[in-house]
N, CA, C and O atoms as a DFTB+ gen file, in Angstrom:
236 C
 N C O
     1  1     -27.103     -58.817     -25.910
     2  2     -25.842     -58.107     -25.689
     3  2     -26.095     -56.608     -25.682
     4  3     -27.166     -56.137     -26.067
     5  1     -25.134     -55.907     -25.258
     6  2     -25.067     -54.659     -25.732
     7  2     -24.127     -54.188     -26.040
     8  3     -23.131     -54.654     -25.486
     9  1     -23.859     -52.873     -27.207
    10  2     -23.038     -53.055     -27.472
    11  2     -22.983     -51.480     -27.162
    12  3     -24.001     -50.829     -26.929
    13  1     -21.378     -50.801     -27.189
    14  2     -20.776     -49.536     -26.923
    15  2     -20.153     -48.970     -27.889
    16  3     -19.731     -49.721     -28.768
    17  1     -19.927     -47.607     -28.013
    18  2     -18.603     -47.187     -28.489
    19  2     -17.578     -46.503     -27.846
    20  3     -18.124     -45.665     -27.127
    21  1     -16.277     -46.429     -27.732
    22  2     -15.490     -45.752     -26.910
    23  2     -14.882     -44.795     -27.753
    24  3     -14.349     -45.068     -28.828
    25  1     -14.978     -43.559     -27.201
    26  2     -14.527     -42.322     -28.096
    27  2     -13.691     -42.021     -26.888
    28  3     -13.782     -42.185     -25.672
    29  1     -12.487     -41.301     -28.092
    30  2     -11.604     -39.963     -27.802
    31  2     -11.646     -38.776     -28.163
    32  3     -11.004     -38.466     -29.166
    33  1     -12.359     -37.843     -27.503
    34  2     -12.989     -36.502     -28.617
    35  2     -13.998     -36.881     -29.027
    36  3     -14.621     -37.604     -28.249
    37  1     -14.612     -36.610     -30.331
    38  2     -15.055     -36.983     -31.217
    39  2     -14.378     -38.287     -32.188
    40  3     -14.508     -38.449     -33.402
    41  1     -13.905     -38.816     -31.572
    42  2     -13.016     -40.072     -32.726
    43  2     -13.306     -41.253     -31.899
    44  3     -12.868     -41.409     -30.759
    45  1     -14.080     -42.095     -32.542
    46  2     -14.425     -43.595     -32.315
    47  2     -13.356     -44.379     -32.781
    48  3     -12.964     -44.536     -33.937
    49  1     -12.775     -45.032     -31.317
    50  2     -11.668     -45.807     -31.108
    51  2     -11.841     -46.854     -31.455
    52  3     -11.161     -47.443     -32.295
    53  1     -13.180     -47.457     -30.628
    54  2     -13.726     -48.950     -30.392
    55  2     -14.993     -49.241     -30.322
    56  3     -15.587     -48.196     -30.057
    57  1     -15.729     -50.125     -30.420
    58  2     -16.976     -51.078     -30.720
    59  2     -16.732     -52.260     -29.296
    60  3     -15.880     -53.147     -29.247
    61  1     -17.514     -52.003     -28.496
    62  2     -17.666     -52.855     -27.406
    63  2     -18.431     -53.484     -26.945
    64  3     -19.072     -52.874     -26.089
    65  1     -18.953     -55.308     -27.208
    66  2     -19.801     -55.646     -26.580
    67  2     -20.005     -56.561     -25.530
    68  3     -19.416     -57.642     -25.517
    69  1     -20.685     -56.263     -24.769
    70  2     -20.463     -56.839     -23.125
    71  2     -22.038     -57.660     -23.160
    72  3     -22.994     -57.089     -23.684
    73  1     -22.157     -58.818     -22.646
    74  2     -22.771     -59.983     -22.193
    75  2     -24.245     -59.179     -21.306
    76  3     -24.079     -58.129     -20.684
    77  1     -25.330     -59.723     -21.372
    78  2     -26.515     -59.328     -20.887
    79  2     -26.285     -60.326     -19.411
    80  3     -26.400     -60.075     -18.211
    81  1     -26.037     -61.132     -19.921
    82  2     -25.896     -62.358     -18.685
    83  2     -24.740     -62.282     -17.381
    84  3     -25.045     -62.344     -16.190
    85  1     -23.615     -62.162     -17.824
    86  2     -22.717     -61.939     -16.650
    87  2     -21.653     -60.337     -16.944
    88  3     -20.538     -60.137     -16.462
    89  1     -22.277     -59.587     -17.673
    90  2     -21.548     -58.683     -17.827
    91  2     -20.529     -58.564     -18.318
    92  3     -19.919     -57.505     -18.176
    93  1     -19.939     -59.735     -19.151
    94  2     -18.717     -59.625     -19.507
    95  2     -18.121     -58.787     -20.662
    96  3     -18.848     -57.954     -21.203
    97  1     -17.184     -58.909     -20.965
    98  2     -16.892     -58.411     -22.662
    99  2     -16.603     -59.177     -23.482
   100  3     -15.532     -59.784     -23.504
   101  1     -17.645     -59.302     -24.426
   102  2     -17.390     -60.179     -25.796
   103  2     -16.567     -59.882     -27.039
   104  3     -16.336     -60.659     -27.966
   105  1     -16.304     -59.060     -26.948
   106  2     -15.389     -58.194     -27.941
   107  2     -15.403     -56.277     -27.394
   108  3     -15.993     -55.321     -26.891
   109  1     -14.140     -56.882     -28.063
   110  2     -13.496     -55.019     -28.361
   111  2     -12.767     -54.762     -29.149
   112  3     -11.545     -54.888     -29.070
   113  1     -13.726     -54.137     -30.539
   114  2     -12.346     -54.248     -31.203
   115  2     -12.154     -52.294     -31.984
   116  3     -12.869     -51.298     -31.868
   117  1     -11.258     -52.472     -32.491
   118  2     -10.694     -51.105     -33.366
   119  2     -11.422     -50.846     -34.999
   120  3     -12.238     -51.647     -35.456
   121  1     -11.127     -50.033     -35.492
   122  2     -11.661     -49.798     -36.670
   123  2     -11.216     -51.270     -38.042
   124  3     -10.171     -51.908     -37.914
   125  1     -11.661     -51.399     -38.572
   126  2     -11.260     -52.641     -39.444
   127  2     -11.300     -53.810     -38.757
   128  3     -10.563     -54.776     -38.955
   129  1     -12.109     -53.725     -37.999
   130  2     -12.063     -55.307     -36.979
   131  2     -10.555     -55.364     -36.074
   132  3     -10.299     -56.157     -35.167
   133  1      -9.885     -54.548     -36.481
   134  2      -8.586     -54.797     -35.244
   135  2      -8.587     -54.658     -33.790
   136  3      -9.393     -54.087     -33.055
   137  1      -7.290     -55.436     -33.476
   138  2      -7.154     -55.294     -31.940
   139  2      -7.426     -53.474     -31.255
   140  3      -6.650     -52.634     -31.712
   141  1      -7.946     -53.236     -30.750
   142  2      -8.130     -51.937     -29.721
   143  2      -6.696     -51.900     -29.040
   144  3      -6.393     -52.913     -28.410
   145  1      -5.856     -50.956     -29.082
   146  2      -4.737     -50.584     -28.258
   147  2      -5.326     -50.359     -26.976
   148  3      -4.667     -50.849     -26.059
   149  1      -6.403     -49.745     -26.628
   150  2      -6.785     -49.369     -25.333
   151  2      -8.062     -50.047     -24.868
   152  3      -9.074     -49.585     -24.341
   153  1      -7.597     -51.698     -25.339
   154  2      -8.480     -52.763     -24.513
   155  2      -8.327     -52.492     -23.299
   156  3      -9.253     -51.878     -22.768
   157  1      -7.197     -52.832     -22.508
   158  2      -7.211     -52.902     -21.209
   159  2      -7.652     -51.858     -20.534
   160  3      -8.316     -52.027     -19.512
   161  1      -7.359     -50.658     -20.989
   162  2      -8.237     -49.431     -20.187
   163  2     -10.026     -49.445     -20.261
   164  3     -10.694     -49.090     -19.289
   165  1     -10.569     -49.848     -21.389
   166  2     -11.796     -50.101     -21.420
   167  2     -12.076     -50.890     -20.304
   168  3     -12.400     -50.504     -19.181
   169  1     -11.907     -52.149     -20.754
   170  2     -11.902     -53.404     -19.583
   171  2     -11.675     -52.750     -18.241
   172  3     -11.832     -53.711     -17.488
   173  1     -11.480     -52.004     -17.692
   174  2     -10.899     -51.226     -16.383
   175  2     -12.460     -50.327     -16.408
   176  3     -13.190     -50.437     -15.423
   177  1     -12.732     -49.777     -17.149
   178  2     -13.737     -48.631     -17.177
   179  2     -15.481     -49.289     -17.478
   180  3     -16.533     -48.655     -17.397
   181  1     -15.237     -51.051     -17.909
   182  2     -16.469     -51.332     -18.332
   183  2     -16.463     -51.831     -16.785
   184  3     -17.460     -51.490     -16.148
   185  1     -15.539     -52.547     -16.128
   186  2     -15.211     -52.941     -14.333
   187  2     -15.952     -52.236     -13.633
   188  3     -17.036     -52.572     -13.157
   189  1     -15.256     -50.924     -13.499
   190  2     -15.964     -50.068     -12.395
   191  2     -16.800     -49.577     -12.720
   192  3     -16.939     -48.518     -12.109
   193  1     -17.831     -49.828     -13.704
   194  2     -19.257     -49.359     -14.131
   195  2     -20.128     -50.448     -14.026
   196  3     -21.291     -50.072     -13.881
   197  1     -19.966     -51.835     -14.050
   198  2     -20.774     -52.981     -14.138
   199  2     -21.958     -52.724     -13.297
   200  3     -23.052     -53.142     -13.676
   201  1     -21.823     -51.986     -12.041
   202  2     -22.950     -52.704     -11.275
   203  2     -24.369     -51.587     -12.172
   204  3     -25.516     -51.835     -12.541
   205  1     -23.179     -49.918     -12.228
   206  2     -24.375     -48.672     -13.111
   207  2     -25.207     -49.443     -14.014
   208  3     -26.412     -49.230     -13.875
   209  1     -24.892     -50.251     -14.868
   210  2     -24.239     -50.712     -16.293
   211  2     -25.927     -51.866     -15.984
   212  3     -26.883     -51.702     -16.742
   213  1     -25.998     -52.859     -14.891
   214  2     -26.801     -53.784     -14.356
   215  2     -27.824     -53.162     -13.785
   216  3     -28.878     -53.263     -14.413
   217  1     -27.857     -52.577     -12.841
   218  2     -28.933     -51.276     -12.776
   219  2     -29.886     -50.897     -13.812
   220  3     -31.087     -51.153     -13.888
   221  1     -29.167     -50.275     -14.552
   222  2     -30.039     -49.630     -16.110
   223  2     -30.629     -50.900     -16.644
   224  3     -31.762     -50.672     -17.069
   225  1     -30.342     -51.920     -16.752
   226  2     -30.623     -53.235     -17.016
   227  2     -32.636     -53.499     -16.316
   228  3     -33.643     -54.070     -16.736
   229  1     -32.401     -52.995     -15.567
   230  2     -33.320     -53.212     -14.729
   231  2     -34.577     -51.879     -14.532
   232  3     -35.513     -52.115     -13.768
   233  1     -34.539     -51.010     -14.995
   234  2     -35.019     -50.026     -15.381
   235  2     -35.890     -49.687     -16.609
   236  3     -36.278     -48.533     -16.790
């Protein structure tokens, strides 16, 4: 897997990890293990990066 963090500023929102195998997202979550308010925007931003994202994979 790999895993991310998604910042605002300097402030870590979320913990993100996306699948080696099909790229997916295995989790996203918020501080204390909670739901991320700004799942769906991630999910939108991990989208239009997949192929960058598979690339580096390969490098």
């Amino acid at each position: 897997t790999l895993v991310f963090t998604a910042k605002i500023k300097d402030k870590t929102i979320a913990t993100i990890e996306i699948s080696l195998k099909d790229y997916s997202i295995i989790q996203c979550r918020a501080f204390a293990n909670k739901v991320c308010q700004y799942q769906d925007r991630i999910a939108q931003i991990i989208s239009d990066n997949i192929k960058m994202i598979a690339e580096r994979k390969i490098a």
